[in-house]
C-alpha positions in Angstrom: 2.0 -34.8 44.8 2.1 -32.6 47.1 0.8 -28.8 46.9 4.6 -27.4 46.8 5.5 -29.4 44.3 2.8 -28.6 42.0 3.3 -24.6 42.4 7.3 -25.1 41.5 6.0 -26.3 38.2 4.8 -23.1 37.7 7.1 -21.1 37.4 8.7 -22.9 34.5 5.8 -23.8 32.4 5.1 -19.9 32.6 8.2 -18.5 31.8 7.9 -21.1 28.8 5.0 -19.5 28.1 5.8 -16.0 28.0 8.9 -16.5 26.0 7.1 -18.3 23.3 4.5 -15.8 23.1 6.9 -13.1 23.2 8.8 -15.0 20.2 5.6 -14.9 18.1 4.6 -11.5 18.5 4.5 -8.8 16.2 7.9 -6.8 16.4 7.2 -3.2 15.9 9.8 -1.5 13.4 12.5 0.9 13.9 12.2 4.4 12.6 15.3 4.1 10.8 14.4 0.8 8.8 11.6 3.1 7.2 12.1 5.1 4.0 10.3 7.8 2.8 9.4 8.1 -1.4 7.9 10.5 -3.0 6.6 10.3 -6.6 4.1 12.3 -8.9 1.8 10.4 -11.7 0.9 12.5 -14.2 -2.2 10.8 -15.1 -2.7 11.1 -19.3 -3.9 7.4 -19.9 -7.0 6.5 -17.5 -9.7 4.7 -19.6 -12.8 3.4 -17.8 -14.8 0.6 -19.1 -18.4 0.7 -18.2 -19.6 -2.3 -17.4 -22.4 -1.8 -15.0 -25.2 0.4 -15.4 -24.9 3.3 -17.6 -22.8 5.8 -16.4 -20.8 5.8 -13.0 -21.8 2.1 -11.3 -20.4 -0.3 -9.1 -18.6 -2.8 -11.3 -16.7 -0.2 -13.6 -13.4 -0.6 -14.3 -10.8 1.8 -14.5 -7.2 0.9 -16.3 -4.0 3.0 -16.8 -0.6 3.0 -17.5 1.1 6.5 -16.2 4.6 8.2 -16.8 5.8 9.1 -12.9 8.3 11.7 -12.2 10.5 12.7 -9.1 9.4 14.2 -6.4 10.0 18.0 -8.0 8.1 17.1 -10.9 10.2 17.6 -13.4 12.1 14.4 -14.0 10.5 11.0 -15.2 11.8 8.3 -13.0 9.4 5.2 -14.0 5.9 4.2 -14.5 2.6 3.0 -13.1 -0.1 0.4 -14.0 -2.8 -1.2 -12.9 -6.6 -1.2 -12.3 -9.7 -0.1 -10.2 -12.9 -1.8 -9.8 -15.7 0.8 -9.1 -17.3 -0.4 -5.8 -19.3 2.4 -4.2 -20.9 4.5 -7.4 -19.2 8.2 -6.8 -17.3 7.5 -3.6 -14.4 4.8 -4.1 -12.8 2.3 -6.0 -10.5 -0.6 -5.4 -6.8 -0.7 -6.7 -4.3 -2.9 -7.7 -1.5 -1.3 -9.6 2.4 -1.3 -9.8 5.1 1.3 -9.5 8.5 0.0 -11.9 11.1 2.6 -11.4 15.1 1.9 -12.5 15.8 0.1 -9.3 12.6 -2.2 -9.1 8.8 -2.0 -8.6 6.6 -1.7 -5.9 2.9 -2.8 -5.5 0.3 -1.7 -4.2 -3.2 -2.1 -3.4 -6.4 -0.4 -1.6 -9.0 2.0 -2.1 -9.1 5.2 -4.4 -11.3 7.6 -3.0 -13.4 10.6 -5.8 -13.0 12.9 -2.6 -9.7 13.3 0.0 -6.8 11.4 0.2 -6.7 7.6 -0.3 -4.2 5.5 1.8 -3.1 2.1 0.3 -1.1 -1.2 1.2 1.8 -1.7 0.1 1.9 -5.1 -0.8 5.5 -6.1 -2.1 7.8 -5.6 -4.6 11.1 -6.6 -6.9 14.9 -5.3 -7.0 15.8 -3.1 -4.3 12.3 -3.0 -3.2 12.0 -6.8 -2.8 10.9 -7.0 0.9 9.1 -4.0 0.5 6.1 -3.7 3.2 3.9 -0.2 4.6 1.6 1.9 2.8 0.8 5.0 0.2 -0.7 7.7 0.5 -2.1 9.2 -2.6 -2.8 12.8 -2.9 -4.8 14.8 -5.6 -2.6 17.6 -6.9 -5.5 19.4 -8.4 -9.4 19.3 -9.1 -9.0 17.8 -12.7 -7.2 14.7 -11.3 -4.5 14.9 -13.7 -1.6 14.7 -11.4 -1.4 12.5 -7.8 1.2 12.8 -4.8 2.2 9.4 -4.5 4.1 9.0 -0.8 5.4 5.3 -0.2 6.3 5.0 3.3 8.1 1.8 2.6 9.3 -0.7 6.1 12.2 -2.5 5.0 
């Protein structure tokens, strides 16, 4: 074949290329598929079993099931539960827990920090949160760690 020919095949078997990359890549989302909510825990039933060395150790587990309330913190909207494994004694945990509120749930999941704010996946959810994809950001309201910020910053 001759070198002309070769190089016209080119052409095609890149554009091919491109376009099927292009076709698998990761589409970034609009700003206005994204929805902002905002929820406070008030955080009454945390129990932690110990189950690794006495006291605070990795392996601990912490379990709760929380009345949440709007955004103003005055009206209940829904709850929380879930659980924490402790994995670094005095500095974090990992979460799995889920939000139901009137129109569905949403789940999450991701580290708890004892210090700052903690930022979590959110992995899925049910009702009008069924393709529900993004992340939390959970936010200490005071010292005692009686009351969280929840902020779902949901892609749908």
């Amino acid at each position: 074949m001759p070198a002309i020919a070769k190089s016209g095949l080119l052409v095609p078997v890149s554009v091919a290329f491109v376009a099927a990359f292009l076709s698998i890549a990761p589409s970034h989302a609009d700003e206005s598929d994204k929805t902002q909510l905002v929820v406070v825990e008030h955080a009454t039933t945390d129990a932690t079993l110990d189950l690794g060395a006495k006291g605070d150790s990795n392996g601990d587990v912490l379990t709760f099931a929380n009345e949440v309330f709007d955004k103003s913190n005055k009206e209940k909207v829904g709850t929380d539960n879930g659980y924490c494994v402790r994995t670094v004694a005095g500095k974090a945990w990992e979460c799995i827990w889920t939000l139901s509120l009137a129109k569905g749930q949403i789940t999450v999941e991701g580290p708890f920090l004892d210090a700052g704010d903690s930022m979590l996946a959110i992995t899925g959810g049910s009702g009008e949160y069924a393709h529900a994809r993004g992340d939390m950001l959970l936010h200490a309201r005071n010292a005692q760690g009686s009351e969280y910020d929840f902020t779902y910053n949901l892609n749908e």
